[in-house]
MARBA-3410 file (N, C-alpha, C, O; in Angstrom, 1 decimal):
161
86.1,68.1,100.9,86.8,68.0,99.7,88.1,67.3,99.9,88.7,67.6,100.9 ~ 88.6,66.3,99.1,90.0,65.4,98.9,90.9,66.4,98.0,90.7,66.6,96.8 ~ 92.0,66.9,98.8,92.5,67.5,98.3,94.0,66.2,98.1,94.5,65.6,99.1 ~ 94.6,66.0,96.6,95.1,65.3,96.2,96.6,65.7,95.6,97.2,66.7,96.1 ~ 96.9,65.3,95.0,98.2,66.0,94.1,97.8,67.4,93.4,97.2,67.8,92.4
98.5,68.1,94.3,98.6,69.3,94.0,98.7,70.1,92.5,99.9,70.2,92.0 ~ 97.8,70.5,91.9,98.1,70.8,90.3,98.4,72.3,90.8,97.6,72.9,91.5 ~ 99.7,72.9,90.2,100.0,74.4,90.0,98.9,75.2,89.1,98.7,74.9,87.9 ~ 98.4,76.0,89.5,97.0,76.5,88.1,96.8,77.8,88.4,95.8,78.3,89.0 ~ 97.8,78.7,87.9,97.9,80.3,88.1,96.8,80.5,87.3,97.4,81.5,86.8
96.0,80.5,86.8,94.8,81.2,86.2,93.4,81.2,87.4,92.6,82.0,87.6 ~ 93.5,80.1,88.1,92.9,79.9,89.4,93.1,80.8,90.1,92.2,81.6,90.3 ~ 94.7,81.0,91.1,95.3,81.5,91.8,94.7,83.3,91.2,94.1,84.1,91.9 ~ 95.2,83.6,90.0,95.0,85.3,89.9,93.2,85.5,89.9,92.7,86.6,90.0 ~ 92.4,84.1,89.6,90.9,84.7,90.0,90.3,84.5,91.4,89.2,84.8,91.8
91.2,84.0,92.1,91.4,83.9,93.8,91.5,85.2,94.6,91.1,85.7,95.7 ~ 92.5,85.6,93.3,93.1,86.7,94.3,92.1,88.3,93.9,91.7,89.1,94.7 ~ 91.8,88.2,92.6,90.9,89.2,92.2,89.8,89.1,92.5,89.2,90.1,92.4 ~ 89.0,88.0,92.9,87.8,87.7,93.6,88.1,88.4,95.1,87.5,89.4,95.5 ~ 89.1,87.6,95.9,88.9,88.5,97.1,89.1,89.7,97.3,88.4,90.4,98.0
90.0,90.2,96.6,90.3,92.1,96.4,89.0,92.1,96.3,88.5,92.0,97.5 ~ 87.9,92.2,95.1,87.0,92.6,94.8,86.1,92.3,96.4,85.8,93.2,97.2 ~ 85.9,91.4,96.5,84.8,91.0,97.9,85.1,92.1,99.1,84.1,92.6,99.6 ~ 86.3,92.3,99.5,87.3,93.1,100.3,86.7,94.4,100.0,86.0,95.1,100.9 ~ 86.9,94.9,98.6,86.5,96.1,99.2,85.3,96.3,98.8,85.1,97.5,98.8
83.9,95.5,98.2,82.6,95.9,98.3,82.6,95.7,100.1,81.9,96.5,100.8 ~ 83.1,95.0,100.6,82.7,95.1,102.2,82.9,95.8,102.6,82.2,96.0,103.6 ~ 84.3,96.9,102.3,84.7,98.0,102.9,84.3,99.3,103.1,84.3,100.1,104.0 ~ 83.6,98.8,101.3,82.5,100.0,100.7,81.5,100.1,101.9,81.4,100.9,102.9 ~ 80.6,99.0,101.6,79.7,98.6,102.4,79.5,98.9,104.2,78.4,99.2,104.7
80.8,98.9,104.9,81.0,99.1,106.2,81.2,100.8,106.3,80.6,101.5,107.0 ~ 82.3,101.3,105.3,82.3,103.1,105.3,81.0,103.5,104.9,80.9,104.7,105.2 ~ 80.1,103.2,104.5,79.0,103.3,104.0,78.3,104.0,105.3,78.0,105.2,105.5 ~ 77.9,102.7,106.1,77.4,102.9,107.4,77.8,103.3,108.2,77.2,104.1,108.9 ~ 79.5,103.0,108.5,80.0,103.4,109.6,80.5,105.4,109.4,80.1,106.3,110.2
81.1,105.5,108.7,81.3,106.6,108.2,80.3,107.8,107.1,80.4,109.1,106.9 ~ 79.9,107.2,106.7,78.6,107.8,105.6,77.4,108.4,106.4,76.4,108.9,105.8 ~ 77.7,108.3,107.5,76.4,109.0,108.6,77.3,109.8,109.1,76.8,109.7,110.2 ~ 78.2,110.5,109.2,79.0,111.4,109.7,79.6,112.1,109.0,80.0,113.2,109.4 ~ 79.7,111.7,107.6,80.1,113.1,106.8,79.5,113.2,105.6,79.3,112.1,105.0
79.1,114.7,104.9,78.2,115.0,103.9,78.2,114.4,102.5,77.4,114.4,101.6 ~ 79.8,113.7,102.6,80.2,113.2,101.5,80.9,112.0,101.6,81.7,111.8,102.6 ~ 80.6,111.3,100.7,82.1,109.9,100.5,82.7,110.3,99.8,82.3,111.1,99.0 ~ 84.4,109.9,99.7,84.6,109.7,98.2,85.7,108.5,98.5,85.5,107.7,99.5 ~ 86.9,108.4,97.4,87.7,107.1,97.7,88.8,107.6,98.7,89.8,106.8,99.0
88.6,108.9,99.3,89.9,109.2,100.4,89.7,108.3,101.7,90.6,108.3,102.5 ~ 88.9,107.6,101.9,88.2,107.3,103.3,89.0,105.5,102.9,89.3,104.9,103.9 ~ 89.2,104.9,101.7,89.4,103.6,101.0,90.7,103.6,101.5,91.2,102.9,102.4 ~ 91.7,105.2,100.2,92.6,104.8,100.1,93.8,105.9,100.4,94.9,105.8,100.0 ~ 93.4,106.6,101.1,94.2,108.2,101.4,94.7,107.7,103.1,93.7,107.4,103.8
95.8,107.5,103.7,96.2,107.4,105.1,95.8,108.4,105.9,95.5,108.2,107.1 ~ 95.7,109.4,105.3,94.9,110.4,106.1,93.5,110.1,107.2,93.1,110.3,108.3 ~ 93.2,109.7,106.2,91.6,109.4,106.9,91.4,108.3,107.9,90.4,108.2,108.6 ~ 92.7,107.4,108.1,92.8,106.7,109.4,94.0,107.2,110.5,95.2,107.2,110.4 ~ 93.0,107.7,111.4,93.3,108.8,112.5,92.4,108.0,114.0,91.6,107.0,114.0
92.9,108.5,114.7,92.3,108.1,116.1,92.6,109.3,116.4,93.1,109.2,117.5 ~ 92.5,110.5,116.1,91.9,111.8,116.4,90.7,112.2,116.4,90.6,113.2,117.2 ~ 89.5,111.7,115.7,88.3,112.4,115.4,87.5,110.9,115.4,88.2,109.9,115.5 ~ 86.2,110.8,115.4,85.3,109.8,115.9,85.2,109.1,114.3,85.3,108.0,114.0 ~ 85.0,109.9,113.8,85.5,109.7,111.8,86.5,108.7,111.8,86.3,107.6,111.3
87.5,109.2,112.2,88.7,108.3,111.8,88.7,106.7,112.8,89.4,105.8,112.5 ~ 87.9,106.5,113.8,87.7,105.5,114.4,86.6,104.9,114.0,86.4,103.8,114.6 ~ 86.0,105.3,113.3,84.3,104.7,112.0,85.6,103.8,110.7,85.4,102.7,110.2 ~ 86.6,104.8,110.4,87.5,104.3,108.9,87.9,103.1,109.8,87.6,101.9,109.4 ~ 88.6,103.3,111.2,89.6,102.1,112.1,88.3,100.8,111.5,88.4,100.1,110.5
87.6,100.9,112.2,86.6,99.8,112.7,86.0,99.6,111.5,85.1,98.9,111.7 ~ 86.0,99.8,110.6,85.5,99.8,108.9,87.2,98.3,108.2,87.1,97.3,107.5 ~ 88.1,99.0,108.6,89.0,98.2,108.1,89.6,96.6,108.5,90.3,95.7,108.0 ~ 88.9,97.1,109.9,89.4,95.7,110.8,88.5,94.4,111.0,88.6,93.3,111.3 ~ 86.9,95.8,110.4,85.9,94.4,109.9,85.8,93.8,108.5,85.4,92.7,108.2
86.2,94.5,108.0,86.8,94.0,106.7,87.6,92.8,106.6,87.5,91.7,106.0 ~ 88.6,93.3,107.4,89.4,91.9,107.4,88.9,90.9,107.7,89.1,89.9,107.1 ~ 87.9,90.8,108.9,87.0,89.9,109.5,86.5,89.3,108.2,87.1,88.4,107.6 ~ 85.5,89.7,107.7,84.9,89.4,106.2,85.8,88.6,105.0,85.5,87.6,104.3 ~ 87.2,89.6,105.2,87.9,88.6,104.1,88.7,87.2,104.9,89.1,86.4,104.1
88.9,86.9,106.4,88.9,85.8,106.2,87.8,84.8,105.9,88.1,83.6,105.6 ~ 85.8,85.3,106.0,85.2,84.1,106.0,85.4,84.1,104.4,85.7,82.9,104.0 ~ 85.5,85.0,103.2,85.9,85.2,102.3,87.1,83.8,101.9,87.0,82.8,101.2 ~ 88.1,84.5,102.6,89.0,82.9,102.0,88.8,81.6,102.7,89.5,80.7,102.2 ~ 87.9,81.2,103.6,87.4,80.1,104.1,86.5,79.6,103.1,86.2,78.4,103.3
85.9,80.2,102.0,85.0,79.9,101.3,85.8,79.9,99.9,86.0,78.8,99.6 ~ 86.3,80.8,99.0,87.5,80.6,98.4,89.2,79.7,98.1,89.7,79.3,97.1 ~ 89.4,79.7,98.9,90.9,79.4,99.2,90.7,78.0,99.6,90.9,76.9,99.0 ~ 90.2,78.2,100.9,89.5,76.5,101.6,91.0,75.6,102.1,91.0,74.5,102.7 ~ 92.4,76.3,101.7,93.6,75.4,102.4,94.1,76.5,103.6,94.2,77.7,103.4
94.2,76.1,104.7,95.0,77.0,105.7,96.2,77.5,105.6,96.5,78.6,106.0 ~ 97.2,76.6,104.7,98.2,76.7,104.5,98.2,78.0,103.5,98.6,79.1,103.8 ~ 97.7,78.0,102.5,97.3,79.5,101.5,96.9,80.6,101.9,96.7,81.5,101.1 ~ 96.4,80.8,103.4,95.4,82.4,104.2,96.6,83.4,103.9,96.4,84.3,103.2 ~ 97.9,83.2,104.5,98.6,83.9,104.9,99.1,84.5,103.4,99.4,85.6,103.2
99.1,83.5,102.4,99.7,84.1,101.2,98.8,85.0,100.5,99.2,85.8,99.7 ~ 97.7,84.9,100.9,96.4,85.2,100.1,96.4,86.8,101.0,96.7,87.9,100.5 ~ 96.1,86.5,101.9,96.4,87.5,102.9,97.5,89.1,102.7,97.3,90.3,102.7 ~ 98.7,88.3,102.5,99.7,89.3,102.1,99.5,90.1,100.9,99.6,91.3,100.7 ~ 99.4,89.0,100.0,99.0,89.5,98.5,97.4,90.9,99.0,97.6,92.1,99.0
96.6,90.4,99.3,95.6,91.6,99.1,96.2,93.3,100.0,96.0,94.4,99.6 ~ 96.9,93.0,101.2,97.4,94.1,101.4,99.0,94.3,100.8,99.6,95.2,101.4 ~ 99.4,93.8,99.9,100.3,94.3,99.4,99.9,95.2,98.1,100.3,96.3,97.7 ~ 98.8,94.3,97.7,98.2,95.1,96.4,97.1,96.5,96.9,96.8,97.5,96.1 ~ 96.8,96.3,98.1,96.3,97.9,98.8,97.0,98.5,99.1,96.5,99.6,99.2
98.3,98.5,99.3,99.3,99.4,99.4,99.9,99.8,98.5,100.8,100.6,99.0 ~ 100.1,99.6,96.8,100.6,99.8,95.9,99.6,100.8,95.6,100.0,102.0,95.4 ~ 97.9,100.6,95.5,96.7,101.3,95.3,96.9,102.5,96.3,97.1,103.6,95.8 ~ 96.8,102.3,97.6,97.4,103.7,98.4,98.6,104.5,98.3,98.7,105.6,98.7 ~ 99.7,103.8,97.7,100.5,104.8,96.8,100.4,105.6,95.8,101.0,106.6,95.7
99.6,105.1,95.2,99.4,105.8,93.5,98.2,106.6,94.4,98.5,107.8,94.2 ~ 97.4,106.6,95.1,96.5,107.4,94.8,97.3,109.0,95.7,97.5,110.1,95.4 ~ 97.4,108.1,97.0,97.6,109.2,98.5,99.2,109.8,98.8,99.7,110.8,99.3 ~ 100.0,108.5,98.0,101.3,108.8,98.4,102.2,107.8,99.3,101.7,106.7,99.7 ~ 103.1,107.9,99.6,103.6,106.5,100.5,102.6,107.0,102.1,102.6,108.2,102.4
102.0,106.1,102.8,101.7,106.1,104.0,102.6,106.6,104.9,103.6,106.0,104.9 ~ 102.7,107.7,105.9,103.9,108.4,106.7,102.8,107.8,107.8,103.3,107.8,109.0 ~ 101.7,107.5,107.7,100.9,107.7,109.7,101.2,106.2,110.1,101.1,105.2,109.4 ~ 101.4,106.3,111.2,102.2,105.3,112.1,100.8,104.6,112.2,100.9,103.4,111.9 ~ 99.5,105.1,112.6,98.7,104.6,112.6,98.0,103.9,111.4,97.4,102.9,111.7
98.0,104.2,110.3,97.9,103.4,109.3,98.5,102.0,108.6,98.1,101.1,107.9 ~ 99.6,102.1,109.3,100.4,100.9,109.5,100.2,100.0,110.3,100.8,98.9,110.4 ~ 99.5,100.4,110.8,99.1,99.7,112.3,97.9,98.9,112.4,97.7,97.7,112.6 ~ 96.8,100.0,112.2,95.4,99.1,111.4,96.0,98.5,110.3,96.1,97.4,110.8 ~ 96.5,98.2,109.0,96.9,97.3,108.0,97.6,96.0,108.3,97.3,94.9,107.9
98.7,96.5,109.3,99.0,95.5,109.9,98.2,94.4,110.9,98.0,93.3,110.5 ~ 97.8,94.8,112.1,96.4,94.2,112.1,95.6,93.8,111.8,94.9,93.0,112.3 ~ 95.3,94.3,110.5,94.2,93.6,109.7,94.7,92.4,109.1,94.2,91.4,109.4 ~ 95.7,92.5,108.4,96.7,91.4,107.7,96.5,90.3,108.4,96.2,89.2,107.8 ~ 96.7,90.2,110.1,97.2,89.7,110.8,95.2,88.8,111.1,94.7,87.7,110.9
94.9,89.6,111.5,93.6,89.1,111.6,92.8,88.0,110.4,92.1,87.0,110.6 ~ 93.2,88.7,109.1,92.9,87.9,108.1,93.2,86.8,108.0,92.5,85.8,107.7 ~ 94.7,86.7,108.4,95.7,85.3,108.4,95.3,84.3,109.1,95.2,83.1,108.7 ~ 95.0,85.1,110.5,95.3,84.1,111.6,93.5,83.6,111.4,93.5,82.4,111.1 ~ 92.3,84.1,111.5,91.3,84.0,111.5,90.8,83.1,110.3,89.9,82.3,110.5
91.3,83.4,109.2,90.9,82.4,108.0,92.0,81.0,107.8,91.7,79.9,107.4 ~ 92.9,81.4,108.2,93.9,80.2,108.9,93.3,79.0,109.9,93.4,77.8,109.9 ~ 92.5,79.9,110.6,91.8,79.1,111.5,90.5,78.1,111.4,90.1,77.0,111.7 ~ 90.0,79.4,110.6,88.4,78.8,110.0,88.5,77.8,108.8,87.5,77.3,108.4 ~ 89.9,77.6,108.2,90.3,76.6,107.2,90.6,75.2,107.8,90.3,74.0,107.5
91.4,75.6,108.7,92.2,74.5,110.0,91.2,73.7,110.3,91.3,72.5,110.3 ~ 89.9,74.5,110.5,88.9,73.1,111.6,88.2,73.0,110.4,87.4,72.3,111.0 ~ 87.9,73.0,109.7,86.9,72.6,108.0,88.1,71.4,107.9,87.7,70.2,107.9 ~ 89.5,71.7,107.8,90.4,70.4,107.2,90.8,69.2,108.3,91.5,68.2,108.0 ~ 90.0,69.6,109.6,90.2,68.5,110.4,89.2,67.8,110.8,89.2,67.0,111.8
88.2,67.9,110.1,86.7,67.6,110.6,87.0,66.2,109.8,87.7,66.1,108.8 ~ 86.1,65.2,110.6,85.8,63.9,110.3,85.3,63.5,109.2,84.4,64.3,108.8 ~ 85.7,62.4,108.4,85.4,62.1,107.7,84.2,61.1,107.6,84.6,60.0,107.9 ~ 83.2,61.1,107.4,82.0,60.5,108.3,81.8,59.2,106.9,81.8,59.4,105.7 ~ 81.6,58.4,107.4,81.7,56.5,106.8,80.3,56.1,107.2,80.1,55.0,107.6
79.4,57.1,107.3,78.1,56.4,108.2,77.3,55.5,106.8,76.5,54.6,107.0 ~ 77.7,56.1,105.7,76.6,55.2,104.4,77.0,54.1,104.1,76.2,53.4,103.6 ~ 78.4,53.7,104.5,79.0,52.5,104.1,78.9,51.3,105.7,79.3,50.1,105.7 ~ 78.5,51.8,106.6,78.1,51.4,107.7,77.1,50.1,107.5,77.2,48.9,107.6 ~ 76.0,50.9,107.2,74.7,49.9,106.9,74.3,49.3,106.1,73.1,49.0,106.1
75.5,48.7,104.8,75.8,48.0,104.2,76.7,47.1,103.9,77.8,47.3,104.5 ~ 76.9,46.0,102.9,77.7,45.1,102.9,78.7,45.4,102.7,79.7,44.9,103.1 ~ 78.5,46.8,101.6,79.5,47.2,101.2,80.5,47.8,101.8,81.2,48.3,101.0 ~ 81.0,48.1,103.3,81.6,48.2,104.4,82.6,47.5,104.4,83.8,47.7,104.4 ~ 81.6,45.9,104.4,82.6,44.7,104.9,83.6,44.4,103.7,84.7,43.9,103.9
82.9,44.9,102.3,83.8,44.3,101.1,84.9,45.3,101.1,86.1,45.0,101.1 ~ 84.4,46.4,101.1,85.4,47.4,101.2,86.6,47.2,102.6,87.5,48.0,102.5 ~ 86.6,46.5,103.6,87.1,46.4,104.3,88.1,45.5,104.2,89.3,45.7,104.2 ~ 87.7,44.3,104.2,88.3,43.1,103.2,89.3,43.5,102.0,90.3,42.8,101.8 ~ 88.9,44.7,101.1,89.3,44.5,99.9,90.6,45.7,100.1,91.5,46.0,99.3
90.4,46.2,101.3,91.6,47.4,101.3,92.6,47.1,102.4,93.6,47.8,102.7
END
């Protein structure tokens, strides 16, 4: 893709950003599902959005760890496929855990566990640097001229530029 003079287009930008929230946490769903959903009799949204439930006390709370950190995994191929500039991971990035931490306030309260801060932070970081990356080599890959090769139209085009 030619990416050209930048058009500002906030109607884009907020279905960017509501598309990955949304992707983010059916994956989340999806991974507590498995990872966590075989270990206790019940789900509900405390396991999403309650600090509590990310602990490295109990084998539970290391199912929520490893549930959030693959997530993030997910939302960088997520913004490699959405976003598609490297320079945007990290904004896009911030934005979705900043708006998970407004959602874990209203539900659970301000986060006090050191460890919750820690997987978030991590993840953030993961999302960044990982979809940063997976954008980086998509934007540095070759530009391939092979159709204009085996034609005249090479030469004219060569000539004429």
């Amino acid at each position: 893709m030619f990416y050209g003079a930048v058009v500002w287009d906030p109607w884009l930008i907020v279905a960017q950003i509501v598309c990955l929230q949304c992707l983010y946490y059916i994956t989340l769903g999806l991974l507590l599902s498995i990872l966590v959903g075989t270990r206790v009799s019940r789900m509900s949204l405390v396991y999403f959005f309650d600090y509590v439930a990310i602990t490295t006390s109990t084998v539970t709370g290391w199912c929520v760890i490893a549930s959030f950190l693959l997530s993030s995994v997910a939302g960088s191929i997520y913004m490699f496929y959405l976003i598609e500039r490297s320079r945007k991971c990290l904004d896009f990035s911030a934005t979705l855990y900043i708006v998970h931490l407004f959602i874990c306030i209203v539900y659970g309260g301000w986060p006090s566990s050191i460890t919750w801060w820690i997987v978030n932070g991590s993840g953030i970081a993961v999302m960044a640097l990982l979809g940063e990356r997976l954008c980086m080599k998509r934007e540095l890959q070759e530009i391939s001229l092979t159709r204009f090769r085996s034609s005249k139209n090479f030469l004219l085009l060569c000539l004429a530029g």
